[in-house]
C-alpha positions, 0 to 999 in steps of 0.5 A, spaced: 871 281 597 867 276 594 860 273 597 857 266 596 849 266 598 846 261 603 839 259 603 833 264 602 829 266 608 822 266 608 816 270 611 812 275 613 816 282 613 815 284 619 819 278 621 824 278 616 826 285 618 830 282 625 833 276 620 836 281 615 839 286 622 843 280 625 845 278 617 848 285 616 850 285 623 855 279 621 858 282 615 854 279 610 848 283 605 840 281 604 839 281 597 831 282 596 827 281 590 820 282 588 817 282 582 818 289 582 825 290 584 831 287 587 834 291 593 841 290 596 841 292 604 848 293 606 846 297 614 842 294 618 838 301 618 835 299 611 832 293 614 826 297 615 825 298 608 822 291 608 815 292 610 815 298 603 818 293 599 813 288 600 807 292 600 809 295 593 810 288 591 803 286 593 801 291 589 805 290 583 805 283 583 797 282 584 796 275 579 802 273 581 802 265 585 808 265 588 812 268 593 812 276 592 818 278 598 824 273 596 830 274 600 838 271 601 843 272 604 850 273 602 856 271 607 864 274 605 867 267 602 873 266 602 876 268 596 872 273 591 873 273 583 877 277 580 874 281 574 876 277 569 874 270 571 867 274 574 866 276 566 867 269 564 864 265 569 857 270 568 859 269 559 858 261 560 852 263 565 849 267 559 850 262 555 847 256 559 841 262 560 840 264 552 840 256 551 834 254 555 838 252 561 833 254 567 836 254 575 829 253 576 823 250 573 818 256 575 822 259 570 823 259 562 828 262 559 832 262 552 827 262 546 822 258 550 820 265 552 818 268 547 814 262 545 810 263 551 810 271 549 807 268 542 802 263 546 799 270 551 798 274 546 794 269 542 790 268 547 790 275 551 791 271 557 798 273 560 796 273 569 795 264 571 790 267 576 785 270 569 786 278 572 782 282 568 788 287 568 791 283 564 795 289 561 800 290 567 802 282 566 803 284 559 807 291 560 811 287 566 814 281 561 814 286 555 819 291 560 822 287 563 825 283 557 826 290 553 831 292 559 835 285 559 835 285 552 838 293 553 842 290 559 845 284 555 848 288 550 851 293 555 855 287 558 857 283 552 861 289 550 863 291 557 866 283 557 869 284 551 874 289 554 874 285 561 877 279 557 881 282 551 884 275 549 879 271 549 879 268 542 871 268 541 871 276 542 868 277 535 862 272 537 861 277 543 860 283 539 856 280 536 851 277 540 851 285 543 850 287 537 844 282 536 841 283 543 841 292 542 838 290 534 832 285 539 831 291 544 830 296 538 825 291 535 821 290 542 822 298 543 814 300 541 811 295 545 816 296 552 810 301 556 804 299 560 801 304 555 803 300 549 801 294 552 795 296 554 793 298 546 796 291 544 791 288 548 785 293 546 787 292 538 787 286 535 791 290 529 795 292 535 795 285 538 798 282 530 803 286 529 806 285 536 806 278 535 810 279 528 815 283 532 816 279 538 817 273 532 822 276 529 825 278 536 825 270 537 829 269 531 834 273 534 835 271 539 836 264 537 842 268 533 844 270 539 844 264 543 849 261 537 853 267 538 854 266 545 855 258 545 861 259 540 863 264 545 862 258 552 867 254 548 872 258 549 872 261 556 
């Protein structure tokens, strides 16, 4: 069975609770995500995780001037994917991602991150609102791009199995093989504790760039890759 998302809902947690018992009530799910973790609730039963969730985001999200708590809610469509077309539909996705395409203009993505990334560590301003903890900012964003560095080349070769005839498989390996090459070269900088040093050290802090340079490089390859790959899907 597949699922289409209706509007996000807005909230204190306390409040949302109730909304996420009826939406699961219906049939549907709550995917909830913070800037911690994404949950999905599948039983009204979990709806009471939401007041946790949002406390821990709070605490992790400090510096952060937007929404801490975001939730949707996913109501049974009418016909879901099937395994292939659910591959293809997220390669062309990925393609439009990598290539700076972004759902939202909170957001930057494709080599424009990295660009950013290169800005922050210039300047050691990583938090808009100027934390002095600037190191959880940092650690946050070097994490998380390590993980869906890790997380892409995973799926591309996944893809690859899921979609045997597509005409740009050689691209596909590829481009996994050059997202696993930008998460093994951003590997020494994915903890807080590595992050925290990067900060602290200005040789630290160079070599970081340096790498996060070349992760860039890298990425513009990918983004190619996976676009040669779009074309045929």
């Amino acid at each position: 069975m597949g699922f289409k998302a209706a509007q996000p809902a807005r909230g204190e947690p306390a409040e949302l609770v109730g909304w996420a018992e009826q939406v699961v009530r219906s049939g549907g799910v709550v995917l909830c995500g913070s800037p911690a973790r994404w949950v999905l609730i599948t039983d009204a039963r979990e709806a009471a995780l939401l007041p946790p969730l949002s406390a821990e985001a709070d605490a992790e999200a400090q510096c952060r001037p937007r929404p801490r708590l975001r939730l949707h809610a996913l109501q049974p469509a009418e016909r879901g994917l099937t395994r292939q077309e659910a591959a293809r539909e997220a390669i062309r996705f990925g393609a439009a991602a990598a290539g700076g395409v972004s759902q939202s203009p909170e957001f930057v993505c494709g080599a424009g991150l990295y660009d950013t990334w290169l800005s922050q560590l210039e300047t050691g301003r990583f938090c808009p609102s100027g934390t002095p903890d600037a190191w959880r900012c940092a650690a946050t964003s070097s994490s998380r791009l390590h993980a869906g560095q890790l997380a892409a080349s995973v799926f591309l070769r996944t893809a690859r199995q899921l979609v045997p005839n597509l005409k740009g498989n050689g691209c596909l390996e590829r481009a996994a093989g050059t997202y696993a090459a930008m998460a093994q070269k951003l590997a020494p900088y994915a903890t807080a504790d590595a992050m925290a040093a990067v900060l602290a050290d200005p040789a630290e802090r160079h070599s970081c760039r340096r790498a996060v340079a070349g992760v860039r490089d890298l990425h513009h390859q990918a983004a190619r890759q996976l676009a040669a790959v779009a074309c045929t899907v």
